[in-house]
Structure formats: C-alpha cells, structure tokens
FIPA-821969 format. One line per 2 residues: number of its first residue (from 1); their letters; for each residue x, y, z of N, C-alpha, C. Coordinates in Angstrom, 1 decimal. Example, Ala and Ser with C-alpha at 12.3 -4.5 7.8 and 13.67 -1.06 7.14 Angstrom:
// FIPA-821969
1 = as = 13.2,-5.7,7.8,12.3,-4.5,7.8,13.2,-3.3,7.8  12.8,-2.2,7.1,13.7,-1.1,7.1,12.9,0.0,7.9
//
This chain:
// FIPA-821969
1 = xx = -30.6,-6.3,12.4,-29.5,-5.8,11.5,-29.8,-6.3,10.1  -29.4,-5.7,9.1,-29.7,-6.0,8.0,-28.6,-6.2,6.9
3 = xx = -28.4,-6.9,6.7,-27.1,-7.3,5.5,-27.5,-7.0,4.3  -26.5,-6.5,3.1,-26.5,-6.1,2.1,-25.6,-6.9,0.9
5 = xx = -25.8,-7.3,-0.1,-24.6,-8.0,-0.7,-24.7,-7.9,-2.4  -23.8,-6.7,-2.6,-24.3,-6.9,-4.0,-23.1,-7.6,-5.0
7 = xx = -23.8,-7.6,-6.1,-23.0,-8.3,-7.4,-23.5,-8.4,-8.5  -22.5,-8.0,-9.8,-22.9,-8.3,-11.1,-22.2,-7.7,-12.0
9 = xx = -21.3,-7.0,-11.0,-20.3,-5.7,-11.2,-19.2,-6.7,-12.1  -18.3,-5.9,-13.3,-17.9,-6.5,-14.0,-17.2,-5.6,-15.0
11 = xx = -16.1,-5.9,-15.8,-15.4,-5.1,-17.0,-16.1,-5.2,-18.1  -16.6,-3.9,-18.7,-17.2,-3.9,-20.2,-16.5,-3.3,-21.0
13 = xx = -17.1,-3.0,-22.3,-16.6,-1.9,-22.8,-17.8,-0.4,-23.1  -17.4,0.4,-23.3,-19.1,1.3,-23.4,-20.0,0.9,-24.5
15 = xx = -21.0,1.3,-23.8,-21.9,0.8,-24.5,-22.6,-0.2,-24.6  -22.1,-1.1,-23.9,-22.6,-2.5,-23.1,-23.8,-1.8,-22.2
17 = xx = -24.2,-3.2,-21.7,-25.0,-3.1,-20.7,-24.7,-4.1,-19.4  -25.3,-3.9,-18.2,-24.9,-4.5,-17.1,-25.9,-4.7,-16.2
19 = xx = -25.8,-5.7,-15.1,-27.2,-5.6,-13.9,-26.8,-5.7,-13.0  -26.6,-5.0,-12.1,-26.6,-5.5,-10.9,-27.5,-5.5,-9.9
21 = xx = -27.3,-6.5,-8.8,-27.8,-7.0,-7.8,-27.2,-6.4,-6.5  -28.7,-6.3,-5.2,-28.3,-6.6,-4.4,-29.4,-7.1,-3.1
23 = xx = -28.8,-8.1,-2.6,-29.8,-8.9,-1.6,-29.7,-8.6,-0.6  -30.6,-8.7,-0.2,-31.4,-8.2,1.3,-31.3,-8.9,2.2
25 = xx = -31.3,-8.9,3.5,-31.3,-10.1,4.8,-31.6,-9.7,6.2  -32.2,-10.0,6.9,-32.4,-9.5,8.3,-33.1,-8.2,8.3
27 = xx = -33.9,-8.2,7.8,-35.5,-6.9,8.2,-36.4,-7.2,6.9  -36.9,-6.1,7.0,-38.7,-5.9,6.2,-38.3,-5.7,5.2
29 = xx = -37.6,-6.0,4.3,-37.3,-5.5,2.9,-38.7,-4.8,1.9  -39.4,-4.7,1.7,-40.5,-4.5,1.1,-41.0,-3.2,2.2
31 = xx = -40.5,-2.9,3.0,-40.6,-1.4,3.6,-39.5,-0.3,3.0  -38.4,-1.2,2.9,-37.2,-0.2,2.9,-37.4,0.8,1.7
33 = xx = -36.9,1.9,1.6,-36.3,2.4,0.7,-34.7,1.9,0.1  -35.1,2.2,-1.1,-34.0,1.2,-1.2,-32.4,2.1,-2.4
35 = xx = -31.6,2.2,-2.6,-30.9,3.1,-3.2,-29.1,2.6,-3.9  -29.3,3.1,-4.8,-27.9,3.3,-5.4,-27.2,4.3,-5.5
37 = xx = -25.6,3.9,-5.1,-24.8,5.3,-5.1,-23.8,4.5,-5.6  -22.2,5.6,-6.0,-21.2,4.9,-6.6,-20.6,5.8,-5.9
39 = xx = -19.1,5.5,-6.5,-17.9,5.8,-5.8,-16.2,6.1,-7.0  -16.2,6.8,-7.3,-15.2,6.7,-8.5,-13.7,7.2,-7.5
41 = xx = -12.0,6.9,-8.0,-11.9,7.1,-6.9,-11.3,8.6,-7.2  -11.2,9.2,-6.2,-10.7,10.2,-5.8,-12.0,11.5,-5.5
43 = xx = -13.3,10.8,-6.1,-14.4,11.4,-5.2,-15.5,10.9,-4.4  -16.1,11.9,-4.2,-17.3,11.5,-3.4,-18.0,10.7,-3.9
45 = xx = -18.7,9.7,-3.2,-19.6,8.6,-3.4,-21.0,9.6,-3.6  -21.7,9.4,-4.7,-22.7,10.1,-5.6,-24.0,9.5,-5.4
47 = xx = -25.2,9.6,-5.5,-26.5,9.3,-5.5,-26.6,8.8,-7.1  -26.9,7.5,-7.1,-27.3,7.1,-8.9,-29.0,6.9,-8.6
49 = xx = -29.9,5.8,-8.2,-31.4,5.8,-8.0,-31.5,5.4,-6.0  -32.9,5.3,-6.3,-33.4,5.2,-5.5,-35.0,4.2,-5.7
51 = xx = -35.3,3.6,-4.8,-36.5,3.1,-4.9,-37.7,3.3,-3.7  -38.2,3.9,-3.8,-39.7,4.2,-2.3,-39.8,2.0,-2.3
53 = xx = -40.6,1.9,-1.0,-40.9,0.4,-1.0,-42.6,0.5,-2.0  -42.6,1.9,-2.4,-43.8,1.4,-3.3,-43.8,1.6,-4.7
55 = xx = -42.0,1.2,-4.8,-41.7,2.0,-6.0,-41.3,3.1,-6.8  -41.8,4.6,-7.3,-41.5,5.9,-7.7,-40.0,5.7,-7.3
57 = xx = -39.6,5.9,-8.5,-38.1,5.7,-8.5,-37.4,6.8,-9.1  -36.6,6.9,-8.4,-36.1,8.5,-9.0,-33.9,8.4,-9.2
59 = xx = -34.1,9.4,-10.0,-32.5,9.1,-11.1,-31.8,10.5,-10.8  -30.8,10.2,-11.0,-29.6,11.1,-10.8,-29.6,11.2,-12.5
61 = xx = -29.4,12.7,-12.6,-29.6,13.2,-14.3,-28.4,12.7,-15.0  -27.3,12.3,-14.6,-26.1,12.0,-15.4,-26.4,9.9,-15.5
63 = xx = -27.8,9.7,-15.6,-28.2,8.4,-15.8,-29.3,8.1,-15.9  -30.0,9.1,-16.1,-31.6,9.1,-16.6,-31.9,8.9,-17.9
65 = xx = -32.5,7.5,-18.4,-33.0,7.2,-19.5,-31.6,6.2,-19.8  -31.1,5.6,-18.8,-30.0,4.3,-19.3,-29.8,3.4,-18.0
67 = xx = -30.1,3.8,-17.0,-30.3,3.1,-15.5,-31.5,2.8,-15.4  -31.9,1.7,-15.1,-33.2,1.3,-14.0,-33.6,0.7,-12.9
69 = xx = -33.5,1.0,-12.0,-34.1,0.7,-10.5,-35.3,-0.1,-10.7  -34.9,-1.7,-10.2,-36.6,-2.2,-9.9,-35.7,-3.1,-8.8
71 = xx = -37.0,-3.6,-8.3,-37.0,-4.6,-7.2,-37.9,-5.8,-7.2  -37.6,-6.9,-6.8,-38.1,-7.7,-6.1,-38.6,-7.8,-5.1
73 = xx = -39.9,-8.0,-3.9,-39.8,-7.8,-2.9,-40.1,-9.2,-2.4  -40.5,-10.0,-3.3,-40.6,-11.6,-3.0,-39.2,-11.9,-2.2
75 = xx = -38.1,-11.4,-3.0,-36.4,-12.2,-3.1,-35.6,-11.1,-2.9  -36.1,-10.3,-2.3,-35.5,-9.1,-1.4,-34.9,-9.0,-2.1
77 = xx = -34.9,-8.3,-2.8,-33.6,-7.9,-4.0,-33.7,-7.0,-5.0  -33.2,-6.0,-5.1,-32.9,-4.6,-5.7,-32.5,-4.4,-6.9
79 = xx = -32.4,-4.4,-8.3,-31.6,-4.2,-9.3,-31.3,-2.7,-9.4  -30.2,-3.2,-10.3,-30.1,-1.8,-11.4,-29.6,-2.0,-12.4
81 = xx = -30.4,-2.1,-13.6,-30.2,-2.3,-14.8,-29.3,-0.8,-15.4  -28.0,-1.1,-16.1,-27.4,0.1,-16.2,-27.3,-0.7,-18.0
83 = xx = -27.7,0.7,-18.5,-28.0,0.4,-20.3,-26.6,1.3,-20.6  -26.3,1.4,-21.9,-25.3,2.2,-22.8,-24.2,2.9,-21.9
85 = xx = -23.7,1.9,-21.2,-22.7,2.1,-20.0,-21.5,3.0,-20.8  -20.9,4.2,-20.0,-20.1,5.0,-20.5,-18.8,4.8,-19.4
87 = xx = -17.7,5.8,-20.3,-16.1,5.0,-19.3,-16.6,6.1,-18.2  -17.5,6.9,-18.1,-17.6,8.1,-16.6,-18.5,7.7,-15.6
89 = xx = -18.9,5.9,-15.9,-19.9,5.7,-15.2,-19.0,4.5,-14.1  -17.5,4.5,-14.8,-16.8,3.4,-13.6,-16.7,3.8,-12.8
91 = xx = -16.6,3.1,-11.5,-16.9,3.5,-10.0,-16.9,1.9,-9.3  -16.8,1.9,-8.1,-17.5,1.0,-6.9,-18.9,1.3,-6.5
93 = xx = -19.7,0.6,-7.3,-21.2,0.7,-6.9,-21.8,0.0,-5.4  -22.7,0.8,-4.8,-23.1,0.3,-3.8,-25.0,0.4,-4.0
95 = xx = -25.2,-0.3,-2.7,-26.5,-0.1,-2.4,-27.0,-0.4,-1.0  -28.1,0.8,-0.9,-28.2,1.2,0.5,-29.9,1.3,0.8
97 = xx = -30.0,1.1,1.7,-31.2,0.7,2.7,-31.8,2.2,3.3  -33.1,2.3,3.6,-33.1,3.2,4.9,-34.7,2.7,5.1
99 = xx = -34.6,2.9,6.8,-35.4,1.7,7.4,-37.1,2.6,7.1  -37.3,3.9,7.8,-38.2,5.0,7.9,-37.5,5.9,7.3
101 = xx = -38.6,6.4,6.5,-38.2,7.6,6.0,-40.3,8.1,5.2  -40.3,9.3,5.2,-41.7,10.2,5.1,-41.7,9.4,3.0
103 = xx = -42.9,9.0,2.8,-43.1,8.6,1.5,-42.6,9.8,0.5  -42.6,10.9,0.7,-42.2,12.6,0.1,-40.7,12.6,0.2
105 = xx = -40.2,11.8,0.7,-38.8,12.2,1.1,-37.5,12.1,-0.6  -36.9,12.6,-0.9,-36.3,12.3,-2.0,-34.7,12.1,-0.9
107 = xx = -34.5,10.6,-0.8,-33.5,10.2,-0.1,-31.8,10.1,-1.3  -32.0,11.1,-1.3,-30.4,11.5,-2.5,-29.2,11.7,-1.8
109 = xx = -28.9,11.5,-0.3,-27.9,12.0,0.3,-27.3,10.6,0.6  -26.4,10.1,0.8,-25.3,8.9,1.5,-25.7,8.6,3.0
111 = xx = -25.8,10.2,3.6,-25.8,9.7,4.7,-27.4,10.0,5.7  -28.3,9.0,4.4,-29.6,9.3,5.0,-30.7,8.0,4.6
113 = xx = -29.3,7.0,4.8,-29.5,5.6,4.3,-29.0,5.2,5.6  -29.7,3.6,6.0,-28.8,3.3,7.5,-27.9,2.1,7.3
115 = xx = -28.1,1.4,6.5,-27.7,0.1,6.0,-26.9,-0.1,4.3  -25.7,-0.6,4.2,-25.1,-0.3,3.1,-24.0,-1.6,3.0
117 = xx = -23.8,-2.1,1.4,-23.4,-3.3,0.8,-21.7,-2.9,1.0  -21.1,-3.5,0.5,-19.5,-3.8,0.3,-19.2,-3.3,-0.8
119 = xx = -20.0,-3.1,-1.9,-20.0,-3.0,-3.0,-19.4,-3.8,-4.3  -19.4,-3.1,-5.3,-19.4,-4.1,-6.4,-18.8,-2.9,-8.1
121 = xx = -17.4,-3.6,-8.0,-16.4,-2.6,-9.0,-17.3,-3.1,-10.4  -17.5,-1.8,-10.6,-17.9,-1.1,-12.2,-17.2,-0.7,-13.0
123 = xx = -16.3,-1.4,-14.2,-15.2,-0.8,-15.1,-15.7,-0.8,-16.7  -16.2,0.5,-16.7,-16.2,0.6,-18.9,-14.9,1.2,-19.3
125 = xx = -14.7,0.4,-20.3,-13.5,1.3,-20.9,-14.0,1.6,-22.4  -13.5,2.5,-22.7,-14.0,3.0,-23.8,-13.4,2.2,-24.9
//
C-alpha cells in the first residue's frame, strides 16, 4: 500500500509563488507515475501535471509556463513548483500515484491513478 502526504499549501496573494510537496511511502516510488490535480469547490477535481518515473512531464494549458513538476526519487518526493499564482488557481491540491501504466500513456484522467494524498488547501487572493 502506498501512502501519500502532501504539504506546502498555504494563503498568498497573486503573484506569489509556492511549493508543494508530496511524500511517498510503501512501494517503488521511482517507478510511479506521479501526478497533480486540484479541486476548486463546486467542481470537478482537474488534471494540473504529471510526471513519467523517467520524467517528460506534461501540463495542463491553464498552467503551462508557471507550474513545475519535478521529483526526487532519492526522498520519494514529488514537487510542484507553482510560479505567478493567480486567485483561479485556489483549490485543494492533491497528488496521485499510478503503479503501471505504458511509458506513451498521457495519464490526465483522476481516475487512472491508484493511490492519492489528503491534500493540501491552495488560497490566492487577489
């Protein structure tokens, strides 16, 4: 089983910047794919990045060129650097695991991840 735990989540104002974390526990972390989604409320929880375990990391367009996906694989641990944070980017951020998946695969869906954090509240205000 694999535990998830993120944190870094926090009140800004826009235009700030932020990091968050999330740590890994119980499997191969350096196989996983590894992924960010959020959660604003009253909708659906959205696709923000993603990471292959060999890296090629790929962005949701409403955060391309101000998010960045990297990882640790020493310290099992996932970032996401989120740059010139905007008030449409608050949400409950999470992050999610998937154990196999084909190297080609563009894992952009919620429910194509098997393993997922508690998350971690994201507040810009303008």
């Amino acid at each position: 089983q694999v535990q998830l735990v993120e944190s870094g989540g926090g009140l800004v104002q826009a235009g700030d910047s932020l990091r968050l974390s999330c740590a890994a526990s119980g499997g191969t972390f350096s196989l996983y794919a590894m992924g960010w989604f959020r959660q604003a409320p009253g909708k659906e929880r959205e696709f923000v990045a993603f990471s292959r375990s060999s890296g090629n990391p790929y962005y949701a367009d409403s955060v391309k060129g101000r998010f960045t996906i990297s990882r640790d694989n020493a310290k099992n641990t996932v970032f996401l650097q989120m740059n010139s944070l905007k008030p449409e980017d608050t949400a409950v951020y999470y992050c999610a695991a998937r154990q196999y998946y084909r190297e080609s695969a563009l894992l952009l869906q919620w429910y194509e991840y098997d393993y997922w954090g508690q998350g971690t509240q994201v507040t810009v205000s303008s």
